[in-house]
N, C-alpha and C positions, 0 to 999 in steps of 0.2 A: 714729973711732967715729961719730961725724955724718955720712958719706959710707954707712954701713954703714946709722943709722936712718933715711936718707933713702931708700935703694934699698929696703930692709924698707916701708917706707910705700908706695913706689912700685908695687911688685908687688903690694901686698893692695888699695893702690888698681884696680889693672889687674883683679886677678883678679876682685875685685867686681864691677867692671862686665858680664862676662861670665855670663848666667844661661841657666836651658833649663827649657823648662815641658812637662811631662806631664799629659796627661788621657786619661780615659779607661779600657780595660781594658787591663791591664797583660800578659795573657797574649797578648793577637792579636801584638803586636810578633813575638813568638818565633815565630810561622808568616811562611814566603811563600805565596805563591800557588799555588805546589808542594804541600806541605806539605799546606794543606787541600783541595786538591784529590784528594788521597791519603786522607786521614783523612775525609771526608766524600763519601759514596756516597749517589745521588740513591735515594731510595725503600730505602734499606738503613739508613742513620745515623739514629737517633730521637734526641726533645730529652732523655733522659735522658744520651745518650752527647756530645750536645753541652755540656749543664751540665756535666759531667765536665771537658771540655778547654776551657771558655772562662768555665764557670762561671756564672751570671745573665746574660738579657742585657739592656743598657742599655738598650735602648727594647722593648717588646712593644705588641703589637697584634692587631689579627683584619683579617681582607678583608671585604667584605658576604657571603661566603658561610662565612666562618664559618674561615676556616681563618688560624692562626697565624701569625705574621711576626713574625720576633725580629731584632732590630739590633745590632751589635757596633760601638764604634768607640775611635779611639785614634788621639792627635795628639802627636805628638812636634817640640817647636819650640827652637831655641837665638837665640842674641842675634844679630842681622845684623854689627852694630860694639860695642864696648862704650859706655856711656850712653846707648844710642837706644832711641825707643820699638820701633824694627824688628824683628820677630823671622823665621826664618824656617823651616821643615821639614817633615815629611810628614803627610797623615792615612791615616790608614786604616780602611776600613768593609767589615763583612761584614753583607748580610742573605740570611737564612734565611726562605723558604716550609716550611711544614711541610703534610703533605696531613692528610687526619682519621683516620688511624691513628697520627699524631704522628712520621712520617716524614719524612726530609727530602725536598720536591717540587723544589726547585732552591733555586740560591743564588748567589748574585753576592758577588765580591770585587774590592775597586779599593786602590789607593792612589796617590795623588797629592800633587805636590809644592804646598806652601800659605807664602802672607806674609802677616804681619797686625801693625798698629801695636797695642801693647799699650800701654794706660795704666793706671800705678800710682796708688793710692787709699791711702792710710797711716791711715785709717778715725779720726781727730783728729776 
């Protein structure tokens, strides 16, 4: 039985260590770059059909002349080792020009591979 609560302990210890942090918008994951390159036509797709598949977007803004640009992004990161600060995984960013019919004028998609030391805060 002590061989049995040690390895029980050992694994929940193991398993703990191992964590993955999401941010972001949770729908862009489910596209590639396929995907919205299909779904989203230059001068055809307006931001209403964009709210629809990606929902609000994280960052908005205007150009000096006036025309919209909305940001989409989403970071997906797991543990590098268990108990380190290391994490490591992908971001992802779509932005969106709109012209002033509310049209899509172009758009850029990237994602790239990202590491970053996380520090924990226990807020005591």
């Amino acid at each position: 039985m002590r061989m049995f609560s040690f390895f029980l302990c050992f694994v929940m210890l193991t398993l703990a260590g191992c964590t993955s942090i999401s941010t972001g918008n949770e729908r862009l994951k489910s596209f590639s770059a396929r995907d919205l390159h299909q779904e989203i036509v230059e001068g055809l797709t307006t931001q209403d059909q964009i709210r629809s598949m990606l929902g609000g977007p994280d960052q908005a803004s205007f150009t000096d002349s006036g025309l919209a640009v909305w940001m989409y992004d989403f970071e997906s990161m797991s543990q590098s080792a268990p108990f380190t600060p290391r994490f490591k995984g992908t971001k992802t960013l779509l932005i969106i020009l709109f012209n002033k019919n509310d049209r899509v004028q172009k758009f850029t998609y990237e994602k790239s591979e990202i590491s970053r030391n996380v520090s924990w805060s226990l807020g005591i």
